[in-house]
N, C-alpha and C positions, 0 to 999 in steps of 0.2 A: 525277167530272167530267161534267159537261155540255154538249151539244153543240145548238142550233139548226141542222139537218145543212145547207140552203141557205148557209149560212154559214162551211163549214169551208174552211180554206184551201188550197190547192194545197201539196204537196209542197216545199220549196224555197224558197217565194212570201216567206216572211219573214226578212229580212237584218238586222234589228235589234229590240229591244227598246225600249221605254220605258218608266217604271218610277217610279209615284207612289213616298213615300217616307214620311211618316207615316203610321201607319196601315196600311202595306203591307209596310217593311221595319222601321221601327222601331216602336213603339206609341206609339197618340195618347197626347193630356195628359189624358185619360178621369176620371183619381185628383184631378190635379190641380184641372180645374176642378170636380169636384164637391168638393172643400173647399173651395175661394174660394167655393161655391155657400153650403156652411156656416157660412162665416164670414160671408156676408153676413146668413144667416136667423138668425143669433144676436143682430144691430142692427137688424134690420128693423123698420119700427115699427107693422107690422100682420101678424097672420097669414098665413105662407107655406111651401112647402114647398121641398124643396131642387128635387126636379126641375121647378116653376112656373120657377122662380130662371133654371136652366140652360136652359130651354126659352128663356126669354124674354134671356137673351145668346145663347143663338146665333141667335137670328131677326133681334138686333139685329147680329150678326157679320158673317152671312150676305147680309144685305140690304145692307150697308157692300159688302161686296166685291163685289156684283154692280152697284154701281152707279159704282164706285172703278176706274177705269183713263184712261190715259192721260195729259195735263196733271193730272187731278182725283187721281191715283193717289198711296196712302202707303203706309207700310210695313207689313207684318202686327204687328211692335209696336207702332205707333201705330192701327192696326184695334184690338188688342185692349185695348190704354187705353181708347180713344175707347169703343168698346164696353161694358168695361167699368166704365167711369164713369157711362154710361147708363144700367145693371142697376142699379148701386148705388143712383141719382136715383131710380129708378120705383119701386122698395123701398122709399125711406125711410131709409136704412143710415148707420150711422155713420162704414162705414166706410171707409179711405183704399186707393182702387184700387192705387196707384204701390207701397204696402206686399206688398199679396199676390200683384201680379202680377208682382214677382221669382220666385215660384216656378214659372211658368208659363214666363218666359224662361228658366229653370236647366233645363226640363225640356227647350223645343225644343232647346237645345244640347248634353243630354245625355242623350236619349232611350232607354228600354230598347230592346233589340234582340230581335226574336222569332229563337226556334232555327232557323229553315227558310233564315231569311235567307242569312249566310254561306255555307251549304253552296249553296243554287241560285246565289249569285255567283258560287262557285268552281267549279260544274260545267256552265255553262252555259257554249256555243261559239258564243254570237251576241255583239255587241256591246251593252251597254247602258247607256241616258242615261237620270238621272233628272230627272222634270219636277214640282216642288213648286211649292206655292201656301207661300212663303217667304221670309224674309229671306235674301239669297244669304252673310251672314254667319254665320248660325245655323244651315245647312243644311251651312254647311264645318265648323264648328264639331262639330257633331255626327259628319260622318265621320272627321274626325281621332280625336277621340274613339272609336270603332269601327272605327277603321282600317280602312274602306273605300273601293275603289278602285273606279273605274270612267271608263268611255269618256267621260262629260260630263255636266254639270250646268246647269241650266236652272231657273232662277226666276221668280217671280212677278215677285220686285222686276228681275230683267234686262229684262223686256219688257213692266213699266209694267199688266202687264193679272194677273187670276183666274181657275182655271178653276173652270168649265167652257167661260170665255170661249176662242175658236178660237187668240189672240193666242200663247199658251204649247208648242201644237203645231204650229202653223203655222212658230213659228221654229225649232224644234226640224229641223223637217222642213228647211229650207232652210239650218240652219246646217250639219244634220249630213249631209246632198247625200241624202237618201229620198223614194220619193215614198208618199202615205197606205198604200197596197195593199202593201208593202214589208215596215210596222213593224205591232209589234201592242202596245198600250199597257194596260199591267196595273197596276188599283188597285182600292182595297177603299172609294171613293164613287161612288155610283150616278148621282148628277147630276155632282159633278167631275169625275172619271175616265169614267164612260161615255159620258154625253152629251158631254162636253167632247172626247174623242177621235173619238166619232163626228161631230161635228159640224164636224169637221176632215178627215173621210175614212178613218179609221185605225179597225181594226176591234179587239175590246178582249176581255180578260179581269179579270169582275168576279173580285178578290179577297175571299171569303166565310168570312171566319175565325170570323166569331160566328154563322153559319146563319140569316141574318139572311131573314125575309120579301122576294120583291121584288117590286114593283106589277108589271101585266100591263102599263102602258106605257113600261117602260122595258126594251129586250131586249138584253142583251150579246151577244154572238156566243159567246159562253163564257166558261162558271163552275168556280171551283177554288175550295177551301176552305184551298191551303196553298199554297208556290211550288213546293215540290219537286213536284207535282202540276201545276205550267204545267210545269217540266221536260220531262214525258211528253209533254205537251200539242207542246209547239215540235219536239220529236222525230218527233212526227208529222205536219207542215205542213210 
């Protein structure tokens, strides 16, 4: 664990949690879209490789959602068609988005579970909400499925906006009566989760399960590589 020491919190100072959710408590679609990646490089009508493929849907993914809120806003399945139909266009591909990316929906609603998860839900004494860039349908879906419980739930699609946009912790904050300095908001993206929570006031724990490189400007207040490991971390603030 990592600490930036101006940065550590007071004793006490943190009365709740919040808590990305793919990626952090379940695993992304990682498998998945690198076979939609495959299957597109096996139609494509000029040489590519899988990760060009992948690179170039999530840019067109990414760019969709930071421009996608409010009147203008849709759903992270119609993000990832739209998107996806895009990859497919600039490829040359034969092939039919709506076909492969059932298996992308099968997975946001029944997503694997990492081991760390359940045990930090179940031993942790703060309350916690989790705040996904989601379908608010997919995101129940899924913890029904993992039969998990928790204090509240917050989506994308409830408040019309993506993080790293402010819109998703800002209401977080006012629905669930915190103020920034209060909550400490823990996920494993650097721009979603980090900036998106600092950028709301709320001080954050990057979650680092792949030991991933971080550029020098983007600075978490603190790093953990598992939950049981924020555990100790909230035990001590």
């Amino acid at each position: 664990m990592h600490f930036n020491g101006d940065n550590r919190l007071k004793r006490g100072a943190v009365r709740a949690v919040f808590l990305d959710f793919y990626g952090t408590v379940v695993q992304e679609d990682d498998e998945t879209v690198s076979w939609i990646c495959s299957e597109i490089k096996k139609t494509a009508s000029g040489p590519c490789t899988v990760s060009e493929i992948g690179n170039y849907w999530w840019k067109i993914f990414s760019d969709m959602c930071r421009n996608c809120f409010g009147a203008r806003v849709i759903t992270q399945r119609e993000l990832g068609m739209q998107s996806l139909t895009e990859t497919i266009r600039h490829f040359k591909s034969a092939l039919e988005a709506e076909t492969v990316i059932r298996r992308q929906y099968e997975h946001w609603t029944k997503p694997g579970l990492f081991e760390d998860s359940k045990p930090f839900l179940n031993r942790i004494d703060l309350p916690v909400y989790l705040l996904s860039n989601i379908d608010s349908a997919d995101i129940a879906a899924a913890l029904n499925f993992h039969e998990i419980e928790v204090h509240g739930v917050l989506t994308s699609e409830d408040v019309r906006a993506y993080k790293p946009r402010p819109e998703l912790f800002r209401e977080a904050l006012g629905r669930y009566g915190y103020r920034p300095e209060e909550v400490l908001h823990i996920g494993d993206s650097l721009t979603s989760d980090v900036l998106g929570a600092q950028g709301a006031g709320i001080k954050t724990v990057w979650l680092n399960r792949k030991g991933k490189l971080k550029p020098d400007s983007i600075k978490p207040e603190h790093v953990c590589c598992h939950l049981l490991e924020v555990l100790k971390l909230v035990s001590q603030v």
